[in-house]
VOMILUM-980675 format. One line per field, with one value per residue (C-alpha): residue number from 1; chain; residue in one letter; x, y, z. Coordinates in nm, 2 decimals. Each point is the difference from the previous one (the first is absolute). Example, Ala and Ser with C-alpha at 12.3 -4.5 7.8 and 13.67 -1.06 7.14 Angstrom:
2
resi = c(1 / 2)
chain = c(A / A)
resn = c(A / S)
X = c(1.23 / 0.14)
Y = c(-0.45 / 0.34)
Z = c(0.78 / -0.07)
***
This chain:
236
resi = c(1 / 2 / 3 / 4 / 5 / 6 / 7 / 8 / 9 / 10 / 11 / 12 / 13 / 14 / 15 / 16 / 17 / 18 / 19 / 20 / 21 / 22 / 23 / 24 / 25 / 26 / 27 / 28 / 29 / 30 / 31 / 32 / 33 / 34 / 35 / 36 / 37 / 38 / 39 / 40 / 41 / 42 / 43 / 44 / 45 / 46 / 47 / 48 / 49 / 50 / 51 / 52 / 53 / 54 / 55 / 56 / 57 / 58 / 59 / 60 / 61 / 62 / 63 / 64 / 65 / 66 / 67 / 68 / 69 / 70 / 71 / 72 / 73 / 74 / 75 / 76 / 77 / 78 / 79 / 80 / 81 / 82 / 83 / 84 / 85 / 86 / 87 / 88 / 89 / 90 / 91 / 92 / 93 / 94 / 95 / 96 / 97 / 98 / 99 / 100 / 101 / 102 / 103 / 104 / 105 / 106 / 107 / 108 / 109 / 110 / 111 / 112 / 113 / 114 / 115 / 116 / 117 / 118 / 119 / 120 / 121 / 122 / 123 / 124 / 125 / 126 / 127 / 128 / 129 / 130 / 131 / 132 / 133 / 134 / 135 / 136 / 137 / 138 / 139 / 140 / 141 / 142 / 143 / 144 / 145 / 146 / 147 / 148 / 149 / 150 / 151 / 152 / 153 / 154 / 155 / 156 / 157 / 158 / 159 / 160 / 161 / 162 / 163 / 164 / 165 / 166 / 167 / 168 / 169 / 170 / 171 / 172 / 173 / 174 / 175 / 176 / 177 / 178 / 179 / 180 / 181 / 182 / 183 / 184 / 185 / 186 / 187 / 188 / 189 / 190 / 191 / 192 / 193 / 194 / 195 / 196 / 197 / 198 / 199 / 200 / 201 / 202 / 203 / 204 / 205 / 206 / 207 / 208 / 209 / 210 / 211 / 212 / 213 / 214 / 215 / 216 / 217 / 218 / 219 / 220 / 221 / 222 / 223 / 224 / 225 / 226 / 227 / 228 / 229 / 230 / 231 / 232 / 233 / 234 / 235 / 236)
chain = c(A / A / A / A / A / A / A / A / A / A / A / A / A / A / A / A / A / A / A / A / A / A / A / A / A / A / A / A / A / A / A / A / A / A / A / A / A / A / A / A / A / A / A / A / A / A / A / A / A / A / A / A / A / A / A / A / A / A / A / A / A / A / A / A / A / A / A / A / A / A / A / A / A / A / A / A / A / A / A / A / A / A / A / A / A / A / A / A / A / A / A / A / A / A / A / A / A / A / A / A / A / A / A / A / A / A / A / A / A / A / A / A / A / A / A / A / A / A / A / A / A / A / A / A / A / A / A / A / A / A / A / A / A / A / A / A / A / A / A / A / A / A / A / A / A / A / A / A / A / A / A / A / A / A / A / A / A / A / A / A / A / A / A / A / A / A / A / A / A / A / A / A / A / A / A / A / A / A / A / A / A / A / A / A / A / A / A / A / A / A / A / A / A / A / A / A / A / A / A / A / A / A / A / A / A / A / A / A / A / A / A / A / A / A / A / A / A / A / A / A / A / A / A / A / A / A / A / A / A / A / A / A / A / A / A / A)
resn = c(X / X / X / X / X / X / X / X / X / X / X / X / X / X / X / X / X / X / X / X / X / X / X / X / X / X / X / X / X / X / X / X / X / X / X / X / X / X / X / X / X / X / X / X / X / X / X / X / X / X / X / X / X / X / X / X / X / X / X / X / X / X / X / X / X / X / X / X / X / X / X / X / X / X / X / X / X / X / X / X / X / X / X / X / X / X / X / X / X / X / X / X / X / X / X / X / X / X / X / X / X / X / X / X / X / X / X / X / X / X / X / X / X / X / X / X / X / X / X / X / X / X / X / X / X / X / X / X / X / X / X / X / X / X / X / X / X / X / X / X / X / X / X / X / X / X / X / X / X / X / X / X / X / X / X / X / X / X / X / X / X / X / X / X / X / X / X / X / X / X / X / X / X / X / X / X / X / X / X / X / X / X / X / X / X / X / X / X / X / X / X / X / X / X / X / X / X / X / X / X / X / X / X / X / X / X / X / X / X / X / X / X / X / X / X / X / X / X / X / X / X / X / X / X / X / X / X / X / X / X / X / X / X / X / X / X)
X = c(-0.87 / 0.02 / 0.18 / -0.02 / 0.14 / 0.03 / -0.14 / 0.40 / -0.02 / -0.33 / -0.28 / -0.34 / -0.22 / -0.20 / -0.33 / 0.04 / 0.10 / -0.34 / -0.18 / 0.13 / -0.11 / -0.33 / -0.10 / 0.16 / 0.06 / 0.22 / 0.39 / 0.35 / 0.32 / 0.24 / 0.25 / -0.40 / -0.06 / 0.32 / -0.05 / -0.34 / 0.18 / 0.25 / -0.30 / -0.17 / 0.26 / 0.23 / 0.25 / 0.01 / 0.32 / 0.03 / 0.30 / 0.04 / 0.19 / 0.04 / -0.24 / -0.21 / -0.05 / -0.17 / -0.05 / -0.12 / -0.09 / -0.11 / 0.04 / -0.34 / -0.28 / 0.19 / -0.14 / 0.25 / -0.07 / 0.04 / 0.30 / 0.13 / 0.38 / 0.22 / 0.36 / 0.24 / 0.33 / 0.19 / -0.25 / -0.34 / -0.28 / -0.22 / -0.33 / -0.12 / -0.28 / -0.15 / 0.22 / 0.13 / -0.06 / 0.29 / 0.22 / 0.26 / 0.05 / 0.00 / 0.26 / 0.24 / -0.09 / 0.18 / 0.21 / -0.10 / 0.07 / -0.27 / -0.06 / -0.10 / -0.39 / -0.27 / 0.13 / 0.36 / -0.09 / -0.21 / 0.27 / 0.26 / -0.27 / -0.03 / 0.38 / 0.04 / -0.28 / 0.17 / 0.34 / -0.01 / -0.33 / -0.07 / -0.43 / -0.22 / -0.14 / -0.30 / 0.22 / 0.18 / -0.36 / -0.16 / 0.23 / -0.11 / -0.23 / -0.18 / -0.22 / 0.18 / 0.01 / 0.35 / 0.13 / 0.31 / 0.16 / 0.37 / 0.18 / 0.22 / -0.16 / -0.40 / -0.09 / -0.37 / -0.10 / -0.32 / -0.19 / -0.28 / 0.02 / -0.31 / -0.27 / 0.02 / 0.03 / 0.20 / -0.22 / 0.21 / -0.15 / 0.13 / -0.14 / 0.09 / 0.08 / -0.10 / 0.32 / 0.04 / 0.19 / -0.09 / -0.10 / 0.06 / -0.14 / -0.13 / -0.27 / -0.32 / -0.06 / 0.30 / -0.06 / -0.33 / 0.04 / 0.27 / -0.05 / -0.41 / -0.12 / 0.35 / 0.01 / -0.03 / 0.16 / 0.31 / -0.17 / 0.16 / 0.26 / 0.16 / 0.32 / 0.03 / 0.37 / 0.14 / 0.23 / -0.22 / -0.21 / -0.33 / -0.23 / -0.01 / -0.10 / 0.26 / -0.21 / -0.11 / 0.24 / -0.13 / -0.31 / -0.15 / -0.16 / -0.22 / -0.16 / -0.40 / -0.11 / -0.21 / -0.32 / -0.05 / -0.17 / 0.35 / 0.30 / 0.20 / 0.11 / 0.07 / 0.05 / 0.28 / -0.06 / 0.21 / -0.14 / -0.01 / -0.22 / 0.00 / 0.01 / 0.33 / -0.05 / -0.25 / -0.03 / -0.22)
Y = c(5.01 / -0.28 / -0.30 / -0.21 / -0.35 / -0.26 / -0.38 / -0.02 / 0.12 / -0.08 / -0.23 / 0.18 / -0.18 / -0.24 / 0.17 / 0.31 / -0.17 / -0.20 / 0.36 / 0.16 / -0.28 / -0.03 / 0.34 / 0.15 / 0.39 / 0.24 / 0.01 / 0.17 / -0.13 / 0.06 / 0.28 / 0.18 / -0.01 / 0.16 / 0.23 / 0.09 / 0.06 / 0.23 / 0.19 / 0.01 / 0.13 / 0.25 / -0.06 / -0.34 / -0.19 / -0.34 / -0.29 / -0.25 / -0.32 / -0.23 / -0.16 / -0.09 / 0.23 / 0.39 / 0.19 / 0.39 / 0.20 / 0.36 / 0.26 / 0.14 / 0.05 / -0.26 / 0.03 / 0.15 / -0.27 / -0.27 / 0.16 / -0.20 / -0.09 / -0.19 / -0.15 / -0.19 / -0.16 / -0.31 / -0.10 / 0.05 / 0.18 / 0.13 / 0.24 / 0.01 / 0.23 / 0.04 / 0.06 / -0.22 / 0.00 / -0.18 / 0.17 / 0.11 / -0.39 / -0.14 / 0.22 / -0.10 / -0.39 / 0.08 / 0.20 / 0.31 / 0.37 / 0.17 / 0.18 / -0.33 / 0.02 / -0.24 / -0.08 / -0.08 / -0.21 / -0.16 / -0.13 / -0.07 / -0.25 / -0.22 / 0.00 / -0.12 / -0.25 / -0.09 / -0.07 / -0.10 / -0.02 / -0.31 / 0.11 / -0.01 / 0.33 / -0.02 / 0.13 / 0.28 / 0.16 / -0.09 / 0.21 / 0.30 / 0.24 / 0.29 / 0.07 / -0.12 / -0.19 / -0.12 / -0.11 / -0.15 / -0.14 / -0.19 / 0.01 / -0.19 / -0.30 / 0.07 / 0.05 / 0.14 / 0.11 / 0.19 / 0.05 / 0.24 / 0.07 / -0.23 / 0.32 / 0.08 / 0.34 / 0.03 / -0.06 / -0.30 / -0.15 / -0.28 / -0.11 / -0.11 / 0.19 / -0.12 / -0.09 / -0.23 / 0.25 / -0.04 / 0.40 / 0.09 / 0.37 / 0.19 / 0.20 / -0.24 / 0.21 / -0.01 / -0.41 / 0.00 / 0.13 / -0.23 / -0.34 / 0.00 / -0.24 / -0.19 / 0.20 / -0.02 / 0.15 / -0.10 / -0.19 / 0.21 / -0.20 / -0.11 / -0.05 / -0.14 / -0.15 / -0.18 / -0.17 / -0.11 / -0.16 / 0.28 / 0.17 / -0.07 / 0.19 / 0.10 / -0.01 / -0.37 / -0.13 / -0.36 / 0.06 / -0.01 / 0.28 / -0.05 / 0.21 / 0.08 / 0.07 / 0.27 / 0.08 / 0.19 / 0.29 / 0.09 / 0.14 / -0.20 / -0.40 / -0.16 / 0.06 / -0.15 / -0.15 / -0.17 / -0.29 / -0.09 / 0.01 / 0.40 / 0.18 / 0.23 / 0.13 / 0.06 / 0.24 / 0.07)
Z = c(-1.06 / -0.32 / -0.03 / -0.32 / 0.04 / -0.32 / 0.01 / 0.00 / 0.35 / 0.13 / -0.04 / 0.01 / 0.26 / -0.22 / 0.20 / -0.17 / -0.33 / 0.03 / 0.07 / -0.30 / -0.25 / 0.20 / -0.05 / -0.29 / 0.00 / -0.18 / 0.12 / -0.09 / -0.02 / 0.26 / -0.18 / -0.06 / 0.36 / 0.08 / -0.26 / 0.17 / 0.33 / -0.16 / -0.12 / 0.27 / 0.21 / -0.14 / 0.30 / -0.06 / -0.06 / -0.15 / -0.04 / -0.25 / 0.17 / -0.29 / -0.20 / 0.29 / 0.22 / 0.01 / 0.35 / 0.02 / 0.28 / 0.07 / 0.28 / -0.17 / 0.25 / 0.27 / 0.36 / 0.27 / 0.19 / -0.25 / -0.25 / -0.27 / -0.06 / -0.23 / 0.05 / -0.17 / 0.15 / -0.12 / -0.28 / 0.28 / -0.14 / 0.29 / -0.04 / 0.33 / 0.13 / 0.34 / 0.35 / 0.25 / 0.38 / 0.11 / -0.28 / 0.29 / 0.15 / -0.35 / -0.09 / 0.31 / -0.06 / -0.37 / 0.10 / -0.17 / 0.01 / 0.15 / -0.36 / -0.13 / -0.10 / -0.05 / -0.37 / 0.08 / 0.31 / -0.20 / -0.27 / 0.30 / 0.19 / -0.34 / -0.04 / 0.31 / -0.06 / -0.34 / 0.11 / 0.40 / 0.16 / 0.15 / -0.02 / -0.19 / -0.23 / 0.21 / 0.35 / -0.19 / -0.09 / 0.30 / 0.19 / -0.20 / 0.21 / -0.18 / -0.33 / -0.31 / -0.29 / -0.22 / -0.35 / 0.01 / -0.29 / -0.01 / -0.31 / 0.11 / 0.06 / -0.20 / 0.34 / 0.06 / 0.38 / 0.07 / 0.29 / 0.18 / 0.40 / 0.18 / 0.02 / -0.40 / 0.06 / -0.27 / -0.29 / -0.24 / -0.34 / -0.25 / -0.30 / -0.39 / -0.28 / -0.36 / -0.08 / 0.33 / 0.21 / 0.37 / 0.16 / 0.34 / 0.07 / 0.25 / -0.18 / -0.11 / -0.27 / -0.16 / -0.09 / -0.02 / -0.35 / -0.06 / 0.13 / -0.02 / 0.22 / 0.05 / 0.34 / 0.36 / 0.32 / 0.13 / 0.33 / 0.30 / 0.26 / -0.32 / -0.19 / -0.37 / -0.07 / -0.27 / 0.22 / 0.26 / -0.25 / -0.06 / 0.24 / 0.38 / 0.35 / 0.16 / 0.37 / -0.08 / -0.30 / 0.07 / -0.10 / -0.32 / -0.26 / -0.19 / -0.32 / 0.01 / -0.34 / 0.02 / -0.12 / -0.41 / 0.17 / 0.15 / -0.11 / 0.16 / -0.14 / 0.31 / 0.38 / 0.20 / 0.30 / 0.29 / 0.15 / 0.35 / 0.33 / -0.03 / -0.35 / 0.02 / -0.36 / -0.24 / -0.25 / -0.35)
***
């Protein structure tokens, strides 16, 4: 799965700004990486939203036990991918039809956080239980929400285009090609939103992260970290 957000949407995290400039190497421009996607994957599908925003996904070589979906309802863009443990209890606390998958719970949860939760983005996450990792995208409102379950076992990548775009994707490859050394994990345990003001852990949202640059010998530009007595997430 791809999503491609504009500078309109999203800030890039000035650590992977400073990575790129640090150690220059070749990019593409965001409508090239999708086009890469689309030719890498002759199943894929892709959707314009605007003039900001680009998301693909593919059914293409998915695991069975972590498929990939895509859902749209009231102006929510959702590619989701992985499965949900507690799918059945989430479903009753939404009040959901017991057809509803991981995808359409997914985009009910952040409605109900939009319009009449009294938590924070960190609760409706940490109640998720299972392998999985999210783009979320609200037109209405240029809201971004994206998060990956506390183990990483779904694998969950970001980095910057040469035009500025920020990437979220869940194959390494695909951006390493595309946003040179402007990339880095997505640290696990943790949600990115636009409304909650950037990235945070949703098992310790007090505490802080922080960006490691890494070293030139690795492909990576930074590592995110959370601090704290105990590390919860760190990733290359």
């Amino acid at each position: 799965m791809l999503g491609i957000f504009s500078r309109a949407i999203v800030t890039p995290p000035d650590e992977l700004v400073a990575a790129g400039c640090r150690t220059p190497s070749p990019k593409i421009t965001s409508t090239a990486l999708v086009n890469r996607f689309l030719e890498n994957n002759a199943c894929g599908v892709s959707v314009q939203i605007g003039d900001h925003v680009k998301l693909a996904y593919t059914h293409h070589c998915e695991s069975v036990l972590q498929p990939r979906s895509f859902a749209v309802k009231d102006d929510i863009f959702c590619l989701f991918e992985g499965v949900l443990d507690n799918l059945g209890s989430l479903r009753q606390e939404y009040g959901l039809a017991k057809s509803a998958n991981e995808v359409v719970l997914m985009i009910e949860a952040y409605k109900a956080l939009r319009d009449r939760a009294p938590y924070p983005p960190s609760h409706v996450v940490g109640h998720l239980e299972g392998n999985f990792a999210f783009i979320l995208f609200d037109k209405c409102t240029s809201t971004l929400f994206v998060a990956s379950d506390q183990f990483g076992k779904v694998p969950l990548f970001w980095g910057i285009t040469a035009d500025g775009y920020v990437a979220f994707a869940d194959d390494a490859d695909l951006l390493k090609g595309a946003c040179g050394k402007s990339l880095a994990s997505f640290p696990q345990g943790c949600f990115f939103s636009t409304a909650a003001g950037g990235l945070r852990s949703y098992e310790h949202p007090k505490n802080t992260i922080t960006a490691i640059p890494a070293t030139d010998e690795e492909i990576w530009g930074a590592k995110f970290m959370v601090e704290g007595p105990t590390v919860v997430a760190a990733m290359k």
